[in-house]
C-alpha positions in Angstrom: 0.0 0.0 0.0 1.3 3.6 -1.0 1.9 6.0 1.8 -0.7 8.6 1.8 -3.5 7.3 -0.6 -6.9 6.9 0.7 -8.6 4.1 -0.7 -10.8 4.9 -3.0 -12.1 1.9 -5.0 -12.8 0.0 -1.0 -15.2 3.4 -0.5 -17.1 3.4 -3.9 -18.2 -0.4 -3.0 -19.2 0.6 0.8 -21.2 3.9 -1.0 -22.9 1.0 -3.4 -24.0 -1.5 -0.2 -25.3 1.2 1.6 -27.4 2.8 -0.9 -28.7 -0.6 -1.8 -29.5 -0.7 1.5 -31.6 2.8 2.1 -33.5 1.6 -1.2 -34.4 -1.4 0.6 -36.0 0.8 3.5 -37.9 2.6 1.5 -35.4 6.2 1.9 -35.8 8.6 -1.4 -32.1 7.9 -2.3 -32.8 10.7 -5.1 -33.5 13.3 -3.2 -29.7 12.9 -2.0 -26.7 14.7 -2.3 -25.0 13.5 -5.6 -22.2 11.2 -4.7 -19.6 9.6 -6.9 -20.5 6.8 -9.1 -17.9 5.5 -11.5 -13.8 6.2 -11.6 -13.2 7.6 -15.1 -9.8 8.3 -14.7 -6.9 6.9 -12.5 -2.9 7.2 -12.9 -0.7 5.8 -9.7 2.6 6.2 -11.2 3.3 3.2 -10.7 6.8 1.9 -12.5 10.2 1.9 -12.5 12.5 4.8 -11.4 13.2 7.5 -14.2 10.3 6.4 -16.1 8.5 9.2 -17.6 4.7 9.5 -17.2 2.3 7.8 -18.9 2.2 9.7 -22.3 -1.3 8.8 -23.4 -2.3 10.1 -19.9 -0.1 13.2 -19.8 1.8 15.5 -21.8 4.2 18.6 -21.5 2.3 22.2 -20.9 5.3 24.6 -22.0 6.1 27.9 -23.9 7.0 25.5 -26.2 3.9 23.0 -27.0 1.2 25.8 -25.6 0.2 29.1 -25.2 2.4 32.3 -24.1 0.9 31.8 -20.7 2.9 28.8 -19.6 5.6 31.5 -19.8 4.2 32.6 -16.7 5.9 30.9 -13.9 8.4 30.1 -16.1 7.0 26.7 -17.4 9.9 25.7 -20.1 10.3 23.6 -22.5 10.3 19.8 -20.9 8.5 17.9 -18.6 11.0 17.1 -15.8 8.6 14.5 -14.9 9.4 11.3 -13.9 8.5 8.3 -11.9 10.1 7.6 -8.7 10.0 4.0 -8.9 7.7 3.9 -5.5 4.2 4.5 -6.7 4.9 8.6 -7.1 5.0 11.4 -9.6 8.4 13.5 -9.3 7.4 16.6 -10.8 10.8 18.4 -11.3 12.1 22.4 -11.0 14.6 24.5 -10.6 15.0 28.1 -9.7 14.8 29.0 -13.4 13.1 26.2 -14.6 9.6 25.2 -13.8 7.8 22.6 -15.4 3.7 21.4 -15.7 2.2 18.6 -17.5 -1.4 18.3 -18.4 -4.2 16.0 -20.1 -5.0 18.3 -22.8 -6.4 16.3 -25.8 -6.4 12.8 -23.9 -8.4 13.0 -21.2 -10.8 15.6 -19.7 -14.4 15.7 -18.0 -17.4 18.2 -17.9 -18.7 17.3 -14.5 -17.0 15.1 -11.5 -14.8 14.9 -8.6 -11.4 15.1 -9.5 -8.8 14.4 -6.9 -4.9 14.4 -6.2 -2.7 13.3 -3.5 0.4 15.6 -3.4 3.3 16.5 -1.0 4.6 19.9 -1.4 8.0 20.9 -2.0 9.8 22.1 1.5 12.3 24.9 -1.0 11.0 28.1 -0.5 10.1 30.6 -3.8 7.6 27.7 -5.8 4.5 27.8 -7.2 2.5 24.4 -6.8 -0.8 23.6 -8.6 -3.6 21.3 -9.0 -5.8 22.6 -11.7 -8.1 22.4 -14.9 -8.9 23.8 -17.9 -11.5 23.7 -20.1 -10.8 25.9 -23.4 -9.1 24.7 -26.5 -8.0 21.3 -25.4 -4.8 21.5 -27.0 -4.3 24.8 -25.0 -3.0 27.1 -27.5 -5.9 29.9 -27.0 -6.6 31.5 -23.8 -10.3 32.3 -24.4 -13.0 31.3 -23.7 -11.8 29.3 -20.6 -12.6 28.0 -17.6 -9.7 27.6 -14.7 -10.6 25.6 -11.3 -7.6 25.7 -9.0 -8.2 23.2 -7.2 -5.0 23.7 -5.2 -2.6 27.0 -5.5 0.3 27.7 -3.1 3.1 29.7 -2.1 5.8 27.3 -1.1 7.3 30.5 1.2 4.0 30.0 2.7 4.3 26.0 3.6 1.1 26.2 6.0 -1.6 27.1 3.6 -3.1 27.2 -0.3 -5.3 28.9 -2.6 -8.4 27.7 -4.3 -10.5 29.7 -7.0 -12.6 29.4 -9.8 -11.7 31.9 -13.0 -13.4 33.1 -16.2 -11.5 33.8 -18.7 -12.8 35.6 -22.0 -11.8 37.2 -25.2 -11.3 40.6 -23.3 -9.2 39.2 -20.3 -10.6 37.9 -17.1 -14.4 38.1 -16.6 -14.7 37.4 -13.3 -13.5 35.4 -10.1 -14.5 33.7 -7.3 -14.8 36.0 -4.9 -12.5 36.7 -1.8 -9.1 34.9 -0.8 -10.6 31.6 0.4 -7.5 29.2 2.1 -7.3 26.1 3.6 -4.7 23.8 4.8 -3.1 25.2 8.1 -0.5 22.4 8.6 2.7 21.9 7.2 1.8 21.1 3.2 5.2 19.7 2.6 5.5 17.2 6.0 3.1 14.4 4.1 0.6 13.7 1.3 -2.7 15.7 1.2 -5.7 15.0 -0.8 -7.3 17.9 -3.0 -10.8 17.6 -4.6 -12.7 19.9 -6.6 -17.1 18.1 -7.2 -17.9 20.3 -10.2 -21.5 20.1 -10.5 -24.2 22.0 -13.1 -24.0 24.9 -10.5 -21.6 24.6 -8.4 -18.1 24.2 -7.5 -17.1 22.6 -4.1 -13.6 22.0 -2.8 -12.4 19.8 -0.5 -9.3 19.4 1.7 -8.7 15.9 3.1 -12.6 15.3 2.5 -13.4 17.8 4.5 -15.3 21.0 2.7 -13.4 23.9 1.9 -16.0 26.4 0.4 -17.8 26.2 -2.8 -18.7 28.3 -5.6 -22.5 29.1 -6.7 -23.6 29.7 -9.9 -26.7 32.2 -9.3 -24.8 34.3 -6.7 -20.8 34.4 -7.0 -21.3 34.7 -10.8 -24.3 35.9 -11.2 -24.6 38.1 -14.8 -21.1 36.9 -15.6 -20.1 33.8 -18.6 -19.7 30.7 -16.5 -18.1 27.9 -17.9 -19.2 25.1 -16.0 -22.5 25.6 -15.9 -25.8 23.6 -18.3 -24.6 26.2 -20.8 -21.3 24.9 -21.0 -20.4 21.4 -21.5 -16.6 22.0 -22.3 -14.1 19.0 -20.9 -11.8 20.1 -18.0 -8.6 18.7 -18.6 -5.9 18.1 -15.6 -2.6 20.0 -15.2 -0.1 19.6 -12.5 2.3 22.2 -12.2 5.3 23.4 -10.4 6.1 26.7 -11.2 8.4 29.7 -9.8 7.3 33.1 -8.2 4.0 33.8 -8.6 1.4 35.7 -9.3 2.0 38.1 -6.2 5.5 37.2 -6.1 6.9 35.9 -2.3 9.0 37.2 -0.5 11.7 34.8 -1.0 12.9 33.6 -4.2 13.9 30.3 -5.1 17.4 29.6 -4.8 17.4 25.4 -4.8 15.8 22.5 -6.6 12.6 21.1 -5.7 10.5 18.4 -6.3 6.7 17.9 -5.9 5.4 14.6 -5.3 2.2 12.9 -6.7 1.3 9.8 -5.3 -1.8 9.6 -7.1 -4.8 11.7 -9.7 -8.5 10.4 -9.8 -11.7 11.7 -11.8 -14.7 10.2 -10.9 -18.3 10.9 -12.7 -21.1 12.1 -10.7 
């Protein structure tokens, strides 16, 4: 058993027996919270040491293959990704080097709960990221898009991340999830975490550990606005995992040493 890796697949058959069970008793399972139903993706990086990721699961999101954004954070050409030879993801930087991969044209989903078990690099001045897109799947236009992410940190700030929802449109950003929501407080980079986005017709929940972080509502934080993930839009989110330098703020200490960010594992599930 991987360190750090809830099991999932043990859950989904305990969530089956026990709505066979409230059937039985005569409960109105419909009138229940959705829960997940089917994995549609899984990758364990599983394999041996130096491997490189599974390419028709995951390919390089650079200056070079994509858009002039992956210029921000200094995403270069490269993946820098490689298998650890212990069930993880080493997902490779340097201080003037970062590096993100992404399922972009091989796998994406319009609604689900997509999930990712990841220990943070301890070297201060990175950018870490869980996130989606849900534009051109190839990623060479900006707009329209729709960005979830899921997880966004400050490595200078080990305790704590990010998570948002944007809009992107032809004439820049549209609009945001509103406020500066955070979650985490404990050390990111001592042990795995899980991070789960549910993307539903009008919502947008987040989790951290399984345990809610905040959501984002349809009819009131983008209310008026384009939203992408709504019945309007049935666009595929795509996956990218990213380790990236600075940020969008900057920090207030630069990166001066390699670091690594480990995956242990990435899981979509329909709803």
């Amino acid at each position: 058993m991987k360190t750090g890796r809830y099991r999932r697949p043990l859950l989904a058959v305990l969530g089956a027996v026990v709505v066979v069970v409230l059937v039985v008793v005569g409960l109105r399972v419909a009138d229940q919270k959705p829960s997940v139903a089917s994995t549609t993706f899984i990758d364990n990086f599983d394999g041996p040491a130096g491997q490189a990721p599974d390419a028709s699961k995951w390919g390089e999101w650079s200056g070079c293959t994509y858009n002039a954004s992956a210029y921000y954070g200094d995403i270069k050409c490269g993946t820098r990704s490689t298998l650890d030879g212990q069930g993880h993801l080493m997902i490779n930087a340097t201080p003037g080097t970062g590096t993100s991969i992404s399922t972009g044209g091989r796998f994406s989903f319009v609604y689900g709960e997509a999930s990712a078990w990841i220990k943070m690099p301890a070297a201060v001045g990175y950018w870490p990221a869980f996130w989606t897109l849900n534009g051109d799947p190839t990623g060479k236009t900006d707009a329209p898009n729709g960005e979830i992410d899921v997880l966004e940190t400050y490595t200078t700030f080990p305790s704590e991340y990010h998570r948002v929802t944007h809009n992107w449109n032809s004439g820049g950003l549209e609009w945001a999830s509103p406020g500066d929501p955070r979650c985490g407080n404990v050390d990111l980079s001592a042990a795995f975490h899980k991070y789960s986005v549910r993307v539903e017709p009008n919502r947008i929940t987040f989790f951290f550990d399984d345990v809610q972080c905040g959501d984002v509502v349809t009819d009131t934080d983008g209310k008026g606005k384009p939203y992408q993930f709504g019945p309007a839009s049935t666009a595929g989110n795509w996956l990218l995992l990213t380790l990236a330098i600075g940020g969008a703020g900057g920090q207030q200490k630069p990166a001066t040493e390699p670091a690594t960010m480990l995956v242990d594992s990435v899981e979509v599930t329909a709803i």
